[in-house]
N, C-alpha and C positions, 0 to 999 in steps of 0.2 A: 460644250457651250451651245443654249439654243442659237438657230440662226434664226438671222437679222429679216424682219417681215420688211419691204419697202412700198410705201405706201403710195398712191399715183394721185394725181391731185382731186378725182373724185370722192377716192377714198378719204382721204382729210377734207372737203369742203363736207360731205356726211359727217363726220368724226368733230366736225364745229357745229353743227346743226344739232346734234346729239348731246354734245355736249354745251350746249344754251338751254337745250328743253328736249329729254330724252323721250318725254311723254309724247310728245310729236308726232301726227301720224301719219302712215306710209306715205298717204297719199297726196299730204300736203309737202310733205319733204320731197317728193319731186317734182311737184308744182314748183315749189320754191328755187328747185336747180335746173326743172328743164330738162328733167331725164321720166321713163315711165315708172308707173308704180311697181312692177315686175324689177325691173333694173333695181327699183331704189330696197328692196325684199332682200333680193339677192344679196348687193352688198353688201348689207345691215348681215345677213344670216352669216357670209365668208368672214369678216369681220369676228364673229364671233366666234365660229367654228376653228380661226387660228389665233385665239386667244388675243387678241388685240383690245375688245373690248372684254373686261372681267366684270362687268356689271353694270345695271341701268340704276340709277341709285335715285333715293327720294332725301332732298336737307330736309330735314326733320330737328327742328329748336327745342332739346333735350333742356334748356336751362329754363323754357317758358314751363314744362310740368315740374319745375321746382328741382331739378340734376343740376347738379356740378361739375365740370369738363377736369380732370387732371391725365397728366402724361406722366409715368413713371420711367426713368431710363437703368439700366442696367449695364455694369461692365464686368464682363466675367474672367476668369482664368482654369485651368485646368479644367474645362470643360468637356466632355467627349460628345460625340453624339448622340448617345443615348440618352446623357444625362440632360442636352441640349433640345431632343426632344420631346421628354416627361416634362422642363420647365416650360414650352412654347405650351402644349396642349393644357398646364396647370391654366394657366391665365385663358389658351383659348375657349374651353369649358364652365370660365364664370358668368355670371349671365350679364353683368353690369359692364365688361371689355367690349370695345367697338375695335379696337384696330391690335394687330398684336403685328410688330414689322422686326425681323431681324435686319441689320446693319455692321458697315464695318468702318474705325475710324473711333472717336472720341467714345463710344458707347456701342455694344455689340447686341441690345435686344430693347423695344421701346414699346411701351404697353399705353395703348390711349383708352380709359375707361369713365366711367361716371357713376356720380353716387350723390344720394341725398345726403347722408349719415358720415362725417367724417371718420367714426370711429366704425361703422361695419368695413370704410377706407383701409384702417388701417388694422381691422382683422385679418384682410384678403391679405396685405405687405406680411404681417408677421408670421401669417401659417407658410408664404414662399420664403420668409426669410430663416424660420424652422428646418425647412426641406432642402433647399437650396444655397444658404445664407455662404457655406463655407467656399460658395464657386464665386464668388460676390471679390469684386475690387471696391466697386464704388454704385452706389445707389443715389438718384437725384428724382426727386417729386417738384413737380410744377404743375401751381393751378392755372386756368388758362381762363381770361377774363375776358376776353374778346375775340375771334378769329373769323379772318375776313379768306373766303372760299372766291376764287379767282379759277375766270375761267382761260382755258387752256390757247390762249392766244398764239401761241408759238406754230398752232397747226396752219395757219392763215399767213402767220406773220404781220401782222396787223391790228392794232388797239380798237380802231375805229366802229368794229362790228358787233362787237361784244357789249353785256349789257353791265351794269354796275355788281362788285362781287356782291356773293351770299354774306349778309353780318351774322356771325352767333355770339351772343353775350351779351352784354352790355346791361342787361336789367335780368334779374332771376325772376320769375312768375310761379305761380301755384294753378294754372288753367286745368279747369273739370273735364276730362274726357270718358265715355262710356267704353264697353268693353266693345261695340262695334267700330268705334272709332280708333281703337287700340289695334284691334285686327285691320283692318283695313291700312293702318301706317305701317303693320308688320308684313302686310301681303307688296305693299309698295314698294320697301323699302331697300330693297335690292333686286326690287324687278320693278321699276315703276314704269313700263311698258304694258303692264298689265290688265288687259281691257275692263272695265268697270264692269261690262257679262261677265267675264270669269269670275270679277271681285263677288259679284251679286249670286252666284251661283253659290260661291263656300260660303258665304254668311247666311246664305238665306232671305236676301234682301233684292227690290227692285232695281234694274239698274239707274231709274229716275233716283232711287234713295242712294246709291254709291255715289254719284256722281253730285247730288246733292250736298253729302257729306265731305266730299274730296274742297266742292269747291266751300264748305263751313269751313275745314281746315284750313285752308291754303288764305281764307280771307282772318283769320283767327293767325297766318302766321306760326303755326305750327309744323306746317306744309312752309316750305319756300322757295320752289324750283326744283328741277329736276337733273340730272346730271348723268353721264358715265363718266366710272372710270376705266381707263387704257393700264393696260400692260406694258411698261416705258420700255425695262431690258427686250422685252419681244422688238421693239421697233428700235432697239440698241441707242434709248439714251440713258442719258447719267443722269441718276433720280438723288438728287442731296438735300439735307438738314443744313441751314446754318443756324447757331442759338450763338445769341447776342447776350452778352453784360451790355449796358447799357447805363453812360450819365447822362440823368432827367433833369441837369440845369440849362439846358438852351431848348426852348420846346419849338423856338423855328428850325432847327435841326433834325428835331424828331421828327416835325412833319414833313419835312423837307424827304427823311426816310420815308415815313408810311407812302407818300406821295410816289415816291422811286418804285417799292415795293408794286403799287398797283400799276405804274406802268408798263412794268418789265414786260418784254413777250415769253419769259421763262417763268415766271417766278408764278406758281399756283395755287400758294394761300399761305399766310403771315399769321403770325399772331402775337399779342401780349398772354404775359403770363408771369404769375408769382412763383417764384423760389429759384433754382439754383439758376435761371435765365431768364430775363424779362422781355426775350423777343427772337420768337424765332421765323426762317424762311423756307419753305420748301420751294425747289426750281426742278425741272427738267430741261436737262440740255442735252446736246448732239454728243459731246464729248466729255471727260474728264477736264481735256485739257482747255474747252471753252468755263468747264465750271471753275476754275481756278484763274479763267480771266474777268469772270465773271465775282468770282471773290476779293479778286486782286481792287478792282472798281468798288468795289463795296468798300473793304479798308480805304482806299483813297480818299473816297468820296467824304465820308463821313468817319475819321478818324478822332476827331473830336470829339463824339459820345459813344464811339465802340471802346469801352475798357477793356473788355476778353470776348474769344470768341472761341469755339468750336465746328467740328462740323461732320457727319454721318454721312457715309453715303448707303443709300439702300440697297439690299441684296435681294429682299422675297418679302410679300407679306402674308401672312398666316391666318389673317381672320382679318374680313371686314365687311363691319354689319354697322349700317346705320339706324336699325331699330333692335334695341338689346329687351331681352325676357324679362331683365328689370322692371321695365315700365309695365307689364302684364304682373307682375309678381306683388309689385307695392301698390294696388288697390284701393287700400286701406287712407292712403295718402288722397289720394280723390275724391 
């Protein structure tokens, strides 16, 4: 089992700064704490070095260039590892997957991908359901209509500091982007630390022209904040799924949830979504057994329009990429 990183309160007052605005830089992020630029290098660099942070990430609104958000989940049996995996790397090598997460509990593999074309959708489903179909218990697709990216409050302990979550959904767009502007979301996209000189060097372009692009992006909403993600089991919390059935006849109930949802100091982004679950919750907690106290509130609370529920907990994730080849591949759509 890896051991447990324990973090000192510097190290998480960075680890919130970072994660409000990853693009942030050195020098203002110790202005901001009170410590030197040297100091604020250093942490940022150990942080990474013992995998605590796995990446500086850019939200990039895959639904405003005309994608579609679904989550495919998977329950397997007679698995081995081998055969476990050929089917992780099938999915991590398509170009249209953003997240590929093994899990244990209601569902043991969960594929977050997007696609313009529902049926090249469900070309990718039937060539794994070819190769793999016979390892198969149960297979559930859900399109995801909304999802609200929260940020990681729990580090703080505290609502107050934090700004309103990331929305993705809500309207689909068809928005024109060049192929500079495609590169430049891919160079961000999981390094968005990335000085706008380095951007300007591989493109070929000034750094007045990156930085000009960054901020057409970002005021276009294609761009919408900056983020890292943390390594939870490194710093040994409990990283969980809950998916919700859900009855839509009291909608001051619902919002009554979505409201809980955005409070929480665990709960790191919600979302609706069509088919076999109309609402799910990702949290990190300290424990298992705070996640189950934490469940246990959730049923109470709103028992009333929870019909069924499930829930995952995370082991590893495999692949994740917030700018997929996709968006470079379909051109043609622009």
């Amino acid at each position: 089992m890896e051991k447990v990183y324990k973090l000192d309160k510097l190290d998480k007052k960075i680890l919130h700064e970072l994660d409000k605005n990853s693009r942030i830089p050195a020098s203002k992020l110790a202005k901001k704490l009170k410590i030197s630029r040297e100091v604020a290098d250093y942490r940022i660099k150990r942080l990474i070095e013992h995998k605590i942070i796995r990446s500086f990430f850019t939200h990039i609104h895959s639904e405003k260039l005309g994608f579609t958000n679904y989550e495919v989940y998977f329950k397997t049996k007679g698995m081995g590892k081998e055969e476990e995996g050929k089917l992780i790397e099938f999915f991590c090598r398509h170009d249209m997957v953003f997240q590929v997460i093994s899990c244990d509990g209601a569902y043991d593999l969960i594929v977050h991908l997007v696609e313009r074309d529902i049926y090249k959708l469900n070309a990718i489903i039937q060539e794994c359901l070819h190769s793999y179909g016979h390892f198969f218990i149960s297979k559930d697709i859900t399109l995801i209509t909304k999802l609200l990216h929260c940020n990681k409050k729990f580090l703080l302990d505290k609502n107050n500091s934090y700004p309103e979550p990331t929305v993705y959904g809500i309207k689909k767009g068809f928005m024109e982007i060049d192929s500079k502007d495609k590169e430049i979301l891919r160079l961000l996209s999981n390094n968005s630390r990335m000085q706008a000189t380095e951007i300007a060097g591989k493109l070929g372009l000034t750094s007045a022209a990156v930085i000009y692009r960054i901020k057409e992006l970002e005021n276009k909403k294609i761009i919408d904040g900056y983020s890292c993600a943390i390594n939870a089991p490194r710093l040994g919390l409990a990283y969980c799924k809950v998916m919700l059935v859900l009855d839509f006849g009291n909608t001051i109930r619902e919002r009554e949830l979505h409201q809980f949802c955005l409070q929480h100091l665990n709960v790191t982004r919600f979302l609706y979504c069509i088919g076999h679950w109309d609402f799910e919750i990702d949290v990190m907690m300290d424990s298992m057994q705070d996640f189950h106290k934490f469940l246990k509130e959730l049923k109470g609370r709103f028992s009333e329009i929870i019909r069924d529920y499930e829930y995952v907990t995370i082991s590893e994730s495999h692949k994740f990429m917030h700018f997929i080849e996709a968006y470079k591949s379909n051109i043609d759509y622009f």
